[in-house]
N, C-alpha and C positions, 0 to 999 in steps of 0.2 A: 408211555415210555418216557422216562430219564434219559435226557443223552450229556454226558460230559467231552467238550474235546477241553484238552489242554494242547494252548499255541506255545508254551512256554519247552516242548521239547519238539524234536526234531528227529522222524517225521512224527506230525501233532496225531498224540494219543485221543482215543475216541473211543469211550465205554457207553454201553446203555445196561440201564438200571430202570425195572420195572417200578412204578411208582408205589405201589403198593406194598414192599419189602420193608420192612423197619429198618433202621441205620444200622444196628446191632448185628441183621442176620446177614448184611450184606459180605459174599465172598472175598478175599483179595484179590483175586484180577476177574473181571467181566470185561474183556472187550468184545470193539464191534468189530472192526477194523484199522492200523495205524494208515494215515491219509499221507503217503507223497506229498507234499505241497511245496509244486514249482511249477512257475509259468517263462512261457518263451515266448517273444514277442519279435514277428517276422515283417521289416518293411518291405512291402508291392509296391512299385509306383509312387503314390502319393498317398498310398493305405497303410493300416500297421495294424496285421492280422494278431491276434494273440491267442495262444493254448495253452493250457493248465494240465498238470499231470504230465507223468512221465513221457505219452506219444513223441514220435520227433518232427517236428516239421521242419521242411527247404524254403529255401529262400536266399537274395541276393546278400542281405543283410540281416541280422537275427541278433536278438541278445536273450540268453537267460538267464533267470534270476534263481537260484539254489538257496535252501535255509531259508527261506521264506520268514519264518519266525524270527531271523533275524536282520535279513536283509529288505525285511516289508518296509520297515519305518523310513528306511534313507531315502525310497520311492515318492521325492516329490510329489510327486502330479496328481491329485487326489484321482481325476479319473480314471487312471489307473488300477490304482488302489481299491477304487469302485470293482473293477472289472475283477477284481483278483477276487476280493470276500463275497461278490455275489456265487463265484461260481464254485468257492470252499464252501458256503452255506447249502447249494445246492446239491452236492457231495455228499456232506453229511445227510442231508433228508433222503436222496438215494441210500445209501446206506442202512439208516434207519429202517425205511420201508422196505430192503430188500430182504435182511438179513432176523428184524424183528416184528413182522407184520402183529399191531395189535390194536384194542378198541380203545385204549386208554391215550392220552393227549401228549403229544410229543412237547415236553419240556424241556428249553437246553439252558444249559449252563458253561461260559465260558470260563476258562483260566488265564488268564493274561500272562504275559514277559514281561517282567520289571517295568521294562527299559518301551514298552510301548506308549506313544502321546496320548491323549484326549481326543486330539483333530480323529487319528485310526480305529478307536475304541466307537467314538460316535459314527464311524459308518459302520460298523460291525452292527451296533445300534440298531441304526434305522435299517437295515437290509434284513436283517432276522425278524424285525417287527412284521415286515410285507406278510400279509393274509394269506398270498397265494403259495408263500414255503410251509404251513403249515407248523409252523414251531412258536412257541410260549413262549419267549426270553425270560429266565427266571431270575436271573444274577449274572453281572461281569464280576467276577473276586480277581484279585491280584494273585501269584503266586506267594507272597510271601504271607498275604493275611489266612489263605488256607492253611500256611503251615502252624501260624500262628493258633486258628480252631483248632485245628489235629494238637497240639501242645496238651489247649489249655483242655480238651475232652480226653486224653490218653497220659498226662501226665501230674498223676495225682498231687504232686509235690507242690504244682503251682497253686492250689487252691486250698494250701495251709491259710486260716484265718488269721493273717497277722501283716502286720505294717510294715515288717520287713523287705529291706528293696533286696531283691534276689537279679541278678545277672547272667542273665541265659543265652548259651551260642548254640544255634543249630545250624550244622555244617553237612549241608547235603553235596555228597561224591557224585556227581554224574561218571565218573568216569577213573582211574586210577593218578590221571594226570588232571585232571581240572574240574573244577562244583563250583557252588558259591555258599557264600554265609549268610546266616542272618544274625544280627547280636541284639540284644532286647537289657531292658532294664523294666523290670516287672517288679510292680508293686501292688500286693492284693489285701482285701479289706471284705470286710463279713458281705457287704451287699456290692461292692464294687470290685472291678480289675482297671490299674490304668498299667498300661502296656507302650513304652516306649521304641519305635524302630532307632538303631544307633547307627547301624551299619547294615548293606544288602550288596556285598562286591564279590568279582568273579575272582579266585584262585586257579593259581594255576602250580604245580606240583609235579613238575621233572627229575627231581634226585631229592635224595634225604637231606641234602644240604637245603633247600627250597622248604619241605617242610617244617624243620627245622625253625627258620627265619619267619617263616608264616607263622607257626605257633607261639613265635617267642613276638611280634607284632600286635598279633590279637589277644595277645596276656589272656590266655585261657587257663593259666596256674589264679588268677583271681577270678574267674566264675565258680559260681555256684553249681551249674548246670551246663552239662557238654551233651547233647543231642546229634545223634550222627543219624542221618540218609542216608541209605546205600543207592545208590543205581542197579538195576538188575541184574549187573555183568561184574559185582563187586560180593567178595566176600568179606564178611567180619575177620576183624584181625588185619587191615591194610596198618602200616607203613605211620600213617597218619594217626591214626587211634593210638596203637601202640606208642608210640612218642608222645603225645598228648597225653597218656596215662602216666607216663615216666614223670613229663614234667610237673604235673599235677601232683603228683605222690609227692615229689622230691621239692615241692614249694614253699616255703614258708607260712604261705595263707592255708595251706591244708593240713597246719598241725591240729588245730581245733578236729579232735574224731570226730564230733558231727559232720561238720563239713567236706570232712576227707569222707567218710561214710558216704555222704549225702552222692557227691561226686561220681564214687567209688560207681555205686548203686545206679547212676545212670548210665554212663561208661559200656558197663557189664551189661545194658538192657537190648535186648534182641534187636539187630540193626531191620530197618524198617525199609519197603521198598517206596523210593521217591514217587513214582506213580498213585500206588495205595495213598502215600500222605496226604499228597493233594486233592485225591480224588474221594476220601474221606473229612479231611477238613472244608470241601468244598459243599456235601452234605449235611455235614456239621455245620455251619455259617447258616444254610437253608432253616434248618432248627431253631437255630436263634433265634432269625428274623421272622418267624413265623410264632413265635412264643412259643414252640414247645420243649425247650433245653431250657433253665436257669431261666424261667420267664420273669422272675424278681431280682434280678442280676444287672447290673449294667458296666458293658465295658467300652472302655473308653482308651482307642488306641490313635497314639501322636505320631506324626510321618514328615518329620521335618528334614527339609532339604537347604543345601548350599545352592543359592542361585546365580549363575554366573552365563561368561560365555567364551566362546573359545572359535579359534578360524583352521581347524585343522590338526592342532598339536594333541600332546596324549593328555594334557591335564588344562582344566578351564580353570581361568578367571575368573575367581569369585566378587561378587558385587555386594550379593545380602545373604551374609553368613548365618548359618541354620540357626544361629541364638536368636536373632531377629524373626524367625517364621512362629512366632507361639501365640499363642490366646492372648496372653497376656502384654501384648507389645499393644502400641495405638497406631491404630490405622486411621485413614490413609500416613504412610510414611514412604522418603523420597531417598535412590540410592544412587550412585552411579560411578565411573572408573572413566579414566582417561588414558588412550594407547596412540604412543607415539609412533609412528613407521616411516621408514625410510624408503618409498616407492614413487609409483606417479595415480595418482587418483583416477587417471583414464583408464585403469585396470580397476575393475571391479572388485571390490572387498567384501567378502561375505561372512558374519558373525554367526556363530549356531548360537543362540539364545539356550542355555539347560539348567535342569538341574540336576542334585545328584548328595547322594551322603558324605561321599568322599569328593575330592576335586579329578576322579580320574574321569577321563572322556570316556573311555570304553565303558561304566559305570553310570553315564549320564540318562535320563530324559529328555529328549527335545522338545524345547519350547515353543520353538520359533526360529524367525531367520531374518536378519538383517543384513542390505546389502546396499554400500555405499554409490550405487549406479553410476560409477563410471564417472563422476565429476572430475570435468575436466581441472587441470593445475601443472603447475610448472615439474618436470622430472629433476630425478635425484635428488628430491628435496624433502628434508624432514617436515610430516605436517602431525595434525592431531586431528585423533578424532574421540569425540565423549560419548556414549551407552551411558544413559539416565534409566533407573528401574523406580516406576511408580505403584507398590502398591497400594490394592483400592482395599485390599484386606489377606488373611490369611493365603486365601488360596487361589488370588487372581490377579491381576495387573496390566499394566503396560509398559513394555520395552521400547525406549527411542534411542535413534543412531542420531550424532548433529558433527557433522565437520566443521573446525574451526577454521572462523576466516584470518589468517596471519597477518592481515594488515590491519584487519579492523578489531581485531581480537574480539568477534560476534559467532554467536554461536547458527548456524544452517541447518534447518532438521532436516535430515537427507530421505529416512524409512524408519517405519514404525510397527510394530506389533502387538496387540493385545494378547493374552496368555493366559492361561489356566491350570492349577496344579492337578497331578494326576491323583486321584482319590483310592483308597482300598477299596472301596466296595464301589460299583458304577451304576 
């Protein structure tokens, strides 16, 4: 048995797929179960009892955590976090065994949320790896680079052999009021795809004026390709399409009738359920890496981020802007910002270290965390403090905080961070 969950929706979907099915013959939906995933965490005494899943437990003091998928990451504490994915893993292999009793080797395959670190991914890791849950880890894929597979296997258009850089947005609706995008700059070649991520941000979509301003933002009158995701509770023909076609039609860049055609023809293509996509192109990715899709092919996809930081607000401070994050820069190379505040140092200042495609926080990646520990200093007094970003290369580094000393204008390393980018495929 195949088991897919995907953490990336809420509550996290969980299919099994017999291993033996070809990709081709596989249904649209196979579930097993969709998994509630929330823990509640009751302090006794000097104890802190924890339960997962919907049961309730009493207690004098209690906190729970709902949305899990997205309120896992803000959870500090790794052991925690420990407690929470051993007993989602465990879930799933109940699950599995209860509902799909078979002789063939339980294989799982995760789907990540964007917005998940490295630090959360590597305990998912090493917990699914344990002998005693009986599961294969087959692949961590991100959400977007599944959607990415589903594309490039269901959408013939992108594997025209030509050098042409084509512009493609796929705008998956979770919901009538809010999805997110993914925007791509794709350019293909007889034995290669390079495949650029531009943008992966969340939408939100309250009135036709909002759409509107959303459409006219993501200049979707200059792509090539508009790919829409339905959510399951969405029908073709939403608010969003329909406007999206007006202004496409009505653009300038779509007088060329190829390209108004081209457009036209994806537009019109039967909207697809978010779930299937991912859990299609996350079989599809399986294929690749095992040579059996396009085993003379190679693609090659860029995931560059804005790296910055931020103490709270809705948009971060950027440090080493995405142009800096490529193959082609030289590493080691050294960044850093200096922020002035008007406080007293005996309050703790804490930086979230991220990153992210856009500068918005709700959009971000957490890095890490830097926190000025309370050095002491005189109140009501403007001080500085400087964030130096060291990368050691592409996709890894070290973040340092240093308080300036105002008399001696020297610089104080206060906390430090090493960091690592989150990868498509894990």
């Amino acid at each position: 048995m195949r088991c897919i969950a995907d953490l990336s929706e809420n509550p996290i979907q969980l299919i099994g797929v017999p291993v033996r099915i070809p990709l081709d013959d596989i249904p649209d939906v196979y579930p097993l179960h969709l998994i509630p995933w929330r823990a509640t965490f009751v302090r006794e005494a000097d104890l802190v009892k924890s339960q997962f899943g919907e049961e309730q437990i009493s207690g004098d003091e209690f906190v729970v955590f709902e949305a899990l998928d997205k309120n896992l990451p803000d959870i500090d504490n790794p052991e925690v976090q420990r407690d929470i994915v051993k007993a989602f893993v465990m879930k799933i292999h109940s699950e599995i065994l209860k509902d799909k009793p078979t002789s063939d080797p339980h294989e799982m395959i995760l789907i990540m949320p964007y917005h998940f670190p490295h630090t959360l991914i590597d305990i998912f890791r090493t917990i699914i790896n344990r002998q005693d849950y009986g599961l294969e880890l087959k692949g961590i894929f991100s959400e977007q680079i599944c959607q990415i597979a589903y594309t490039i296997k269901n959408m013939p258009v992108m594997n025209q052999k030509d050098s042409t850089e084509k512009r493609v947005i796929i705008i998956n609706l979770r919901s009538h009021s809010d999805g997110r995008i993914l925007k791509l700059i794709w350019r293909e070649r007889s034995d290669e795809s390079h495949i650029e991520i531009v943008d992966n941000s969340q939408i939100s979509l309250n009135s036709k004026e909002d759409i509107e301003v959303l459409i006219s933002e993501l200049r979707i009158h200059e792509m090539n390709s508009v790919i829409f995701i339905f959510g399951s509770d969405i029908n073709k023909g939403t608010q969003f399409e329909n406007i999206a076609k007006g202004k496409m039609a009505s653009s300038q860049y779509s007088k060329s009738k190829v390209k108004k055609a081209f457009m036209v023809q994806n537009l019109q293509k039967k909207p697809e359920n978010a779930q299937t996509v991912k859990f299609i192109g996350a079989l599809q990715l399986l294929k690749f890496m095992e040579g059996k899709e396009e085993p003379n092919k190679r693609f090659y996809i860029q995931n560059r981020f804005n790296i910055g930081v931020h103490s709270g607000q809705e948009r971060f401070h950027t440090l080493v802007p995405r142009e800096e994050v490529s193959i082609t820069n030289r590493f080691p190379s050294d960044y850093f910002g200096v922020f002035r505040l008007k406080e007293t140092l005996s309050q703790n200042v804490r930086f979230t270290l991220c990153c992210g495609y856009s500068e918005r926080t709700c959009d971000s990646i957490p890095l890490g965390y830097l926190n000025s520990n309370g050095k002491t200093h005189g109140k009501d007094e403007i001080y500085e403090l400087v964030v130096s970003v060291h990368m050691d290369s592409i996709a890894q580094g070290k973040a340092t905080l240093y308080y300036v000393n105002p008399n001696e204008k020297t610089l104080l390393e206060v906390d430090g961070t090493r960091f690592r980018m989150n990868p498509l495929l894990y």
